[in-house]
N, C-alpha and C positions, 0 to 999 in steps of 0.2 A: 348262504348255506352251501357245503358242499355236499355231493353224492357221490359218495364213496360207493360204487357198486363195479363186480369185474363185468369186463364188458370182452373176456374172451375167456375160453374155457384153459385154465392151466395142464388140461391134461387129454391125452383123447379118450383117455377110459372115463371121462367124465367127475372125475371124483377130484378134488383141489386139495392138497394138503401144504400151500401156503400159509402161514399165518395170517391172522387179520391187519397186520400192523403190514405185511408184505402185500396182501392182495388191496389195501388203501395206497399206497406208493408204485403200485401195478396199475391201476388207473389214476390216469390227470383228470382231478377236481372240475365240476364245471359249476357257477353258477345255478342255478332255478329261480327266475323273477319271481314269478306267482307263488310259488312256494313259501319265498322265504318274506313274500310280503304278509304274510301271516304269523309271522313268529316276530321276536321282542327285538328290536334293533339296539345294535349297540354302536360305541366307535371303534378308531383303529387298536389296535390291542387289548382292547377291551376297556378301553378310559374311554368315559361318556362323553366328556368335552368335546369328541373329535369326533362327533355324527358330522361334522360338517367340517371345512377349509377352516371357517373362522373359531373353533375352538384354540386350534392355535394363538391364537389372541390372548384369551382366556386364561390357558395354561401359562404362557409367557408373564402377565400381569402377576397371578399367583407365584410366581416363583419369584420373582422381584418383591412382591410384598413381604412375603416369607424371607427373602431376602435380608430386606430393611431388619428385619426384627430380630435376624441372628443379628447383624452388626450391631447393632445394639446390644443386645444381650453379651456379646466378645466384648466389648470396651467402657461394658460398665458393672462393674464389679460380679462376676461370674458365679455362679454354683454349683458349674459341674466343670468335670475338665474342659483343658479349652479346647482340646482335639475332638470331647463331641461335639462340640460348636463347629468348627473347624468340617468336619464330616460331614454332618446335616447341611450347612451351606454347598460341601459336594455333591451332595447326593439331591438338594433340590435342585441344582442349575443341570445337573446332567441327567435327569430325569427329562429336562424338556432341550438339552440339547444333544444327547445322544439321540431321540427319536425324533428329533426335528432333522436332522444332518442324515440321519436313515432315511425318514419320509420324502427328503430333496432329493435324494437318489435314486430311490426308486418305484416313487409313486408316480403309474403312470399317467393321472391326470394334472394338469399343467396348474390349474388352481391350488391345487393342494401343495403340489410339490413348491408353488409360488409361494406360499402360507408357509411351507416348513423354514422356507430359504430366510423370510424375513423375522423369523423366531428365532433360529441359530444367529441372524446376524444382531438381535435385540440382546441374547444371552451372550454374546462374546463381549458384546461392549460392558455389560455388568461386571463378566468375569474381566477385564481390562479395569475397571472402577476397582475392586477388591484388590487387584495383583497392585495399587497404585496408591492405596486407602495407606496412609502412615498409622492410625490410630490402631487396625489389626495387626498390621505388623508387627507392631511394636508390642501389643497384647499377648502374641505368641509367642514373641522373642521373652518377654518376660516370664510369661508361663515355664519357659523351658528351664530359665534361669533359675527361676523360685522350685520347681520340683513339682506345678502344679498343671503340667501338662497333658496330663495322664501319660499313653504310649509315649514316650519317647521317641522310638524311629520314626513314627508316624507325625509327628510333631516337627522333625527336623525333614520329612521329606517335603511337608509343605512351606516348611522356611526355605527352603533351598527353590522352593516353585517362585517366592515371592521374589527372592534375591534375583534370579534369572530376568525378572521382569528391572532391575534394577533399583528397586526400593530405598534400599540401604546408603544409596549415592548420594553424590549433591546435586543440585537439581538439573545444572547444564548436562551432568553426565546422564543422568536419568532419562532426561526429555533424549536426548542422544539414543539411547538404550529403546526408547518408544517407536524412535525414528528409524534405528534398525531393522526393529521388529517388520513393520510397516516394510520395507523396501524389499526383506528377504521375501516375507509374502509373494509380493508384487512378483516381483522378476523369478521368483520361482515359478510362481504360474505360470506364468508367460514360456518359461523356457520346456517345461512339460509338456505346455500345447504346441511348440513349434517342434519337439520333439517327433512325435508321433506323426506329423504331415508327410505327406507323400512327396518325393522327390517329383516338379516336373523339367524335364532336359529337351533340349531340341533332338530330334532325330536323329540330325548326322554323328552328336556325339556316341550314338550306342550302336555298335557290330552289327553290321546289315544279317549275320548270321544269327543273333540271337533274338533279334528285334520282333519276332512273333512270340515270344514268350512274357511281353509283357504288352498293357495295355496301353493304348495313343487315343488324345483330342487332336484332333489336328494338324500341327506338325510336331506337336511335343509326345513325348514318351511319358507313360508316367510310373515309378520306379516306385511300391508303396511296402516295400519291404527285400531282407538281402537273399529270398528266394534258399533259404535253406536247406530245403529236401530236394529241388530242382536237380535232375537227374542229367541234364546238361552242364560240364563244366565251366563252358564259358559264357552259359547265363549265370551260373551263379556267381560269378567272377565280378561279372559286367553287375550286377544287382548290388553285390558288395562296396565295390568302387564308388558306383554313383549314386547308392542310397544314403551311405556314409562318409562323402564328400562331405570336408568342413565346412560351415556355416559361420558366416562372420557374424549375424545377429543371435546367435547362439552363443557362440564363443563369450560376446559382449553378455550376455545374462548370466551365463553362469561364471566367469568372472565374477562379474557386479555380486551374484550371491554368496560367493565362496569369501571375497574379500567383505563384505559386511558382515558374516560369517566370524570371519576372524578377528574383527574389530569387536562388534557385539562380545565376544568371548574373553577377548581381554578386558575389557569394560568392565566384567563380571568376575573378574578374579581370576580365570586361566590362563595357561600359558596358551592353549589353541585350543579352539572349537571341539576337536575331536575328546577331550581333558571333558570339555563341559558336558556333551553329548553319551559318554559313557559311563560317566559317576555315576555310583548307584547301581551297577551292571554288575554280573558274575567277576568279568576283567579288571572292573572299579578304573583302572588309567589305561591311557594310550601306550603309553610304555608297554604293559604287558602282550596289550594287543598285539603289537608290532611285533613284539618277541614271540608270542604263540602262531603269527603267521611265517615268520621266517623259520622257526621251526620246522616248522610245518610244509613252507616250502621249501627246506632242504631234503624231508622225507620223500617228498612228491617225487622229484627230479629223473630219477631213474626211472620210477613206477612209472610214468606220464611218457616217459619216451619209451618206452615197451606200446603203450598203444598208439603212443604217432607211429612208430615203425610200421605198425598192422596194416592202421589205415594207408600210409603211403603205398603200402604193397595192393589193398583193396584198389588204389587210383591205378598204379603201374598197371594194375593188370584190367582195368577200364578204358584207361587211357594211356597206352604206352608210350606218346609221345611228350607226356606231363610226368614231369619225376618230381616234382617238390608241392610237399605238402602243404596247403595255407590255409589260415585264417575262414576264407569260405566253404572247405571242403570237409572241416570233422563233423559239420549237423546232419549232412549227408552222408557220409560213411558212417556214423554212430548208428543212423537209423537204421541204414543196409545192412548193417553186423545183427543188428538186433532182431531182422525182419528173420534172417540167414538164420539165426538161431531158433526164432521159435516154429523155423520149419511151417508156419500158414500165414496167412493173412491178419494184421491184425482185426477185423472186422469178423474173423473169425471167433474171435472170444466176446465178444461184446450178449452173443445170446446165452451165457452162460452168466453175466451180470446185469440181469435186467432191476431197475430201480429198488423195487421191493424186493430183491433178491439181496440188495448189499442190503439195504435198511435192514434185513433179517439177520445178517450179517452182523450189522454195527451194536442190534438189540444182543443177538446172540453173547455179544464180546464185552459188551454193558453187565449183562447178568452174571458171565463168569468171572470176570474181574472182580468185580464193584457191586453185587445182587441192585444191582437197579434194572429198570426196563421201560424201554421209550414205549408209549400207547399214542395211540393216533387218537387224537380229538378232533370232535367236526367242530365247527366254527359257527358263532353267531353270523348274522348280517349286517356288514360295516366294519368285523373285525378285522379285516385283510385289506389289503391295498392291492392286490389283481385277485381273480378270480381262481389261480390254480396252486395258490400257495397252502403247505399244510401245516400241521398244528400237532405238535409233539408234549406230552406231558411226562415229564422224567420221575418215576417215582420210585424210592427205596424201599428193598421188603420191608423195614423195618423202621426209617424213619419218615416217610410217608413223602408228601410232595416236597418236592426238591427245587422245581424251578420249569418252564416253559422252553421248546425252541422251535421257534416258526422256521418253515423250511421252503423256501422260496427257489426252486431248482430250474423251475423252465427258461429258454429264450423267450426274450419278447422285447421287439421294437420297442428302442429309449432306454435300456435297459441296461449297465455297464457289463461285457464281455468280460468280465474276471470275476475267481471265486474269491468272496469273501466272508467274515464273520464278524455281524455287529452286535454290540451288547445295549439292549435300550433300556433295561435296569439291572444296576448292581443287587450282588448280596449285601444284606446288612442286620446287624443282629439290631432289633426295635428297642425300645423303654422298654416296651413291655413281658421282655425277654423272649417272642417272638421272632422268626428271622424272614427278613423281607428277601422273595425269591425271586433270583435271576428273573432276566426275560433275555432270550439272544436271539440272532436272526442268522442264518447259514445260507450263504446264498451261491447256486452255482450256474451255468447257463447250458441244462442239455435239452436236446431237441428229441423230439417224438412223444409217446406217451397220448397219443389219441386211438383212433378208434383202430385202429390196425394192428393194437398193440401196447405193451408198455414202452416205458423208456429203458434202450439198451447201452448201456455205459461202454465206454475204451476202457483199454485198461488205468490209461493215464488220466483217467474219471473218477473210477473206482481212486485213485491215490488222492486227487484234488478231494473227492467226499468223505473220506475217511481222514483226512490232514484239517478241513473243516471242522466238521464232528469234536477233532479233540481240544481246539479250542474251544465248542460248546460245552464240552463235559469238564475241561478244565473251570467256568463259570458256571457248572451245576456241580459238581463235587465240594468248589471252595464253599470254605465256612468261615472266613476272614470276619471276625469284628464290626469293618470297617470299611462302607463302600469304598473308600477311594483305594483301596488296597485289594479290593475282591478278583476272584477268578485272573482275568487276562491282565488284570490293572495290574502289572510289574512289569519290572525291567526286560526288555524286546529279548532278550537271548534265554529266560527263563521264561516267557510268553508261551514262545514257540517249542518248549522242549516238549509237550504233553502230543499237539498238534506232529510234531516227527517223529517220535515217539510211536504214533498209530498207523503211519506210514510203515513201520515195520511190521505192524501188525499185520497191514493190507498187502505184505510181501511177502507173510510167513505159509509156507505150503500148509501146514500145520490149521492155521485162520482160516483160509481162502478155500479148502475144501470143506468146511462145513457150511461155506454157502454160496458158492458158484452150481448154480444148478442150471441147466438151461430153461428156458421160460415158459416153453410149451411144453416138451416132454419129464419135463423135472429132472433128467437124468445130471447125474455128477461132471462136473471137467473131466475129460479123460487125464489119466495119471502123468503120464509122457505130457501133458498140453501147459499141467498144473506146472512140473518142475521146471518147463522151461520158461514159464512165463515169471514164474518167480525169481528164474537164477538171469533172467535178461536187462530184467531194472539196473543190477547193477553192472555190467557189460562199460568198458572205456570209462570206468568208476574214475582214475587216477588224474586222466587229463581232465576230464567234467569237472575234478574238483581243484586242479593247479588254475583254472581258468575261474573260477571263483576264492578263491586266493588272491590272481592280480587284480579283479574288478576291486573285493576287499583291501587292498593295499594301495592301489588307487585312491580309492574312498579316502583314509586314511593321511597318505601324502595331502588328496587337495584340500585336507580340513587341519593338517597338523600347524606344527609351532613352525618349520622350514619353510611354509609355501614363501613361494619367492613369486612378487608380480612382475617381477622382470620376467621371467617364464610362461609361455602361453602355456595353456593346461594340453596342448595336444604332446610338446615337449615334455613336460611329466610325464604323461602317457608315453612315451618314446621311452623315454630311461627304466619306465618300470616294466614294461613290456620284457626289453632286453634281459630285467636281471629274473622277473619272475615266472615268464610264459616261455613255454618251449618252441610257438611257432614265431616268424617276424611279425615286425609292425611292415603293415602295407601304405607304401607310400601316399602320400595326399587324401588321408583318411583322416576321419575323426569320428571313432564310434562313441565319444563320450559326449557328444551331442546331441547323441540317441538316447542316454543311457539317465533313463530319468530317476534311477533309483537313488542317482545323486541325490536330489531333491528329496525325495521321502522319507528317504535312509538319512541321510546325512552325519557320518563318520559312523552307523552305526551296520550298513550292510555284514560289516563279519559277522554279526550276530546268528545269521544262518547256520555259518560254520562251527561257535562256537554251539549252538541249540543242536546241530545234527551231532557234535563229539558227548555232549550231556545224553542224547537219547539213547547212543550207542553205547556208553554206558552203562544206561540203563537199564535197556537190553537184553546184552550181555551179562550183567550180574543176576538179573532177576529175571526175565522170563525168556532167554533165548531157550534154554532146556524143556521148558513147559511155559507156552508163552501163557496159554489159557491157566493160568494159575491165581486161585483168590486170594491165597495168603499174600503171597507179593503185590495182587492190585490193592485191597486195602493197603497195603503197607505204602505202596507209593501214593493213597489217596489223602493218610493222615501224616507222613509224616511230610509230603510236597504239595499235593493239588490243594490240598483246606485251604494252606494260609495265604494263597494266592502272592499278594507283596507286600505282606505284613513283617516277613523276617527277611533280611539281606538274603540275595539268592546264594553267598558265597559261603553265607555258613548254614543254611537251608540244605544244599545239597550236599555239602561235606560232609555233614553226619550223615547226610541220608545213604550218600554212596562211601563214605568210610575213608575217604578221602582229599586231602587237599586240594582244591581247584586250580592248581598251575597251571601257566600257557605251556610247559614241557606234558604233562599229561594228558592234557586236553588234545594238543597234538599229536600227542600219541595215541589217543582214543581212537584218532579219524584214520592213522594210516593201518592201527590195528583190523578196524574196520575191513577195509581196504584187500587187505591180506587174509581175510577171512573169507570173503566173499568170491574173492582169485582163487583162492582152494576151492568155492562150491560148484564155479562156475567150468572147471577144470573136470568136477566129479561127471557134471551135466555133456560135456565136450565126452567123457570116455564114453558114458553110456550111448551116447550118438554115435562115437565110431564104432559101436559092435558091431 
């Protein structure tokens, strides 16, 4: 159970007018043993199976038998369509491997999380048996052919899953295609974890001048990141250099993965990886993409050297004896520009976004949009996996429960350092014309929220929880049919449009003053504090986004139909540098063996770009004038968030924004943007110099 009770007074006139939903997120949950050993025990989200590790078992064996009896039912003369067949086989295997894959990560007892690991790994090999099964294939494929499919798209997005797997081949090619599979795994993993390892160098390699800024075993240094805000120029020089020194057994893995990559890809009918990796997208081919980022980077070009010129003159006049600007100096000067603008510290804003103060926020922005409203529910005993996560209940004035999202926000030891959003059950409309509601998990890692206080968010907190969030509310709003299609289950660049989307929210003065209150005296952001923290986000917009450009066209080149293995990928990197970024490549560097988005992403990183040109869009058409506007949130909820990826996102959003989705417009979207925000930022610059 938790106890939701304030454990400081919000005000000193004694009187709290927080909400309840804000003074629950004001205090961090604790436990009560004795307490809660008096009330009804349940498991982890509320399935009985899992009062204990070995539920897990349980759950696994049931999904396998239920299993057996779709395939059965698909390959023997059928009576309903074969996509609800097809569906219900989705929606029972990712019932216990999306919460198995969640519970491995972040259940912090090592039994459990043991138990979740050896269930994802029993449920992959089934779903490996089905991607490999001739007789469904062939089922579907027939289905599709006869007219007896039901959805159509839906039908053809899980042919297209199976093909991947290479089904359709002959068996050398096939088993080849298995073999693949198997190797990219492998050597991806591998090269993410040597990613992330700390550089160790002997001493004498690094500058007896900067050599106190980093830390030593020994006689080694050890070098565990490129020292970005580091107010020293030639540590951060020195940290650039030798953090991002090439790596031969790096080099070697992701080689090995890109070139399996592209083998796997042609095996399957593409011309390159990046072909196979983006069907199915707003973009649909590589072609476009490339065209939408050249675009894009010929828009930049000038905009992006208007802010290297700044920053060089910030260094000139830091460092008179350094005139050229690199590589390690703009995360440094970006931050400087920004701190310069909002004129205090940022530490200074953080008491004006204490926890329950954004929650009050996010419900506020739920009701006016969308009339729903997040309610804090306390929890049974056993339904949580640590002790200080909460429990959100999403419900609509009018169509009532909507869907669950656990809110898992604190640090804590074992715990993965990045926000994310997991979904441990899809939407899905039942037989029984019931709809089975979401469950999602939001998870972020901030610190405080004990007895001294709540938790007080940065600003860049406040964006991570609100970019969250709308992933949550994108898998509470949809109404898709069809779990495998529901809320986030679409194509990566229409995913993420809802999730940036709310980031402008959490940027609009308009939003942000209905609930930045400070924590003890309730009083508002001051006016002057509100506009500049809003108009700083976007501060050196133009280079931040040319440099997400080259990472995206990188991407692209090491995954296209041209890679060339005669070519080491640092040489790519060399050539695209050159044509697409405005600062040089530094010699004897390789940041692409840092850069594990390779890996995760793979050809699909633009997707960022093209989701922030869709949000700005969206926007701008609809709610930059009145962002808190209902007509327009219903309007983006029925006619985008429902179907989640039940309709192609290209002709989803066309109607919706009234527009054809070309890489010329899209890129136009972002430099519009761009240019928008250069005029606010200019309005904010005069009011300072009065």
């Amino acid at each position: 159970m938790k106890l939701i009770k304030p454990i400081w007074r919000a005000s000193r006139r004694g009187v709290s007018t927080w909400s309840p939903l804000a003074t629950a997120f004001n205090t961090r949950p604790t436990h009560r043993p004795i307490f809660d050993s008096l009330r009804e025990r349940t498991g982890l989200f509320n399935k009985p199976e899992l009062t204990s590790f070995e539920g897990f078992h349980t759950l696994k064996e049931q999904a396998i038998t239920a299993t057996d009896r779709l395939i059965e039912e698909a390959t023997s003369n059928p009576t309903r369509p074969m996509v609800e067949i097809f569906d219900e086989l989705s929606d029972t295997l990712c019932k216990v491997a999306d919460l198995a894959e969640f519970v491995r990560i972040a259940h912090p007892q090592p039994h459990f999380a043991s138990a979740a690991e050896d269930a994802c790994i029993s449920v992959s090999g089934v779903v490996e048996k089905l991607n490999t099964h001739k007789g469904l294939y062939e089922a579907l494929k027939n289905s599709v052919q006869t007219g007896t499919s039901g959805d159509k798209h839906l039908a053809e997005l899980f042919l297209f899953d199976f093909e991947q797997s290479g089904i359709q081949l002959e068996e050398n090619a096939r088993r080849e295609v298995v073999a693949l599979n198997d190797l990219i795994l492998q050597t991806g993993q591998q090269f993410m974890a040597g990613g992330a390892k700390p550089r160790r160098v002997p001493r004498s390699v690094v500058p007896q001048n900067v050599r106190q800024f980093f830390s030593s075993e020994g006689d080694d240094i050890i070098v565990s990141g490129v020292y970005a805000e580091c107010g020293e120029a030639a540590a951060r020089e020195a940290a650039y250099r030798l953090y991002l020194a090439p790596d031969v057994r790096q080099e070697r893995l992701l080689s090995a993965t890109l070139q399996a990559r592209h083998r796997l890809a042609q095996l399957c009918g593409f011309e390159s990886y990046a072909d196979r990796a983006i069907k199915a997208s707003t973009m649909e081919t590589s072609t476009n993409v490339r065209e939408f980022l050249d675009i894009l980077s010929d828009n930049l070009h000038d905009r992006a050297n208007v802010d290297f010129e700044a920053m060089a003159k910030m260094k000139r006049q830091e460092s008179p004896y350094q005139n050229s600007l690199m590589c390690w100096d703009t995360p440094y000067f970006t931050h400087k520009a920004k701190t310069q603008l909002l004129n205090v510290a940022n530490t200074d804003f953080s008491p004006y976004f204490s926890l329950g103060g954004c929650m009050e926020g996010l419900n506020m922005l739920c009701q006016e949009l969308y009339g729903i409203s997040l309610k804090s529910e306390e929890m049974l005993p056993g339904e949580s996996w640590a002790p200080d996560v909460y429990k959100l209940a999403v419900v609509h004035e009018t169509e009532g429960l909507l869907g669950h999202i656990y809110c898992d926000l604190y640090e804590r030891a074992g715990k993965p350092h990045q926000d994310c959003h997991f979904t441990i059950q899809g939407g899905k409309l039942l037989p029984d014309g019931t709809y089975q509601n979401p469950i999602v998990v939001i998870m972020l890692s901030l610190s405080g929220g004990h007895r001294g206080g709540p938790a007080l968010l940065s600003a860049g907190s406040v964006d991570n929880l609100f970019h969250e969030a709308g992933h949550a509310l994108h898998s509470m709003l949809g109404r898709a049919p069809h779990q495998h299609v529901a809320g986030t289950r679409c194509a990566t660049d229409l995913a993420e449009l809802p999730s940036v989307l709310n980031e402008y929210f959490a940027s609009s003065p308009q939003v942000v003053r209905r609930f930045a209150r400070h924590f003890q005296t309730q009083e508002p952001m001051p006016e002057d504090m509100l506009q500049r923290l809003c108009a700083s986000k976007y501060l050196f917009g133009a280079s931040e986004m040319q440099l997400q450009v080259f990472y995206s066209v990188l991407d692209q080149l090491y995954h296209g139909a041209n890679v060339s293995h005669q070519q080491s990928t640092t040489e790519v990197l060399q050539s695209a540098q050159k044509q697409y970024y405005g600062l040089p490549y530094v010699d004897n560097t390789a940041w692409q063996h840092r850069f594990s988005h390779l890996i995760g992403y793979g050809a699909k990183y633009y997707s960022y770009l093209i989701s922030r040109a869709l949000a700005w869009s969206v926007w701008r058409q609809n709610f930059d004038a009145r962002p808190l506007n209902r007509s327009a949130g219903d309007r983006l909820r029925h006619a985008v968030l429902r179907h989640g990826g039940a309709v192609e996102p290209k002709i989803l959003l066309g109607d919706y924004l009234g527009t054809e989705m070309t890489p010329r417009a899209l890129a136009t979207a972002l430099t519009d943007e761009l240019d928008y925000h250069k005029d606010h930022l200019d309005t904010v610059f005069k009011v300072m110099d009065k």
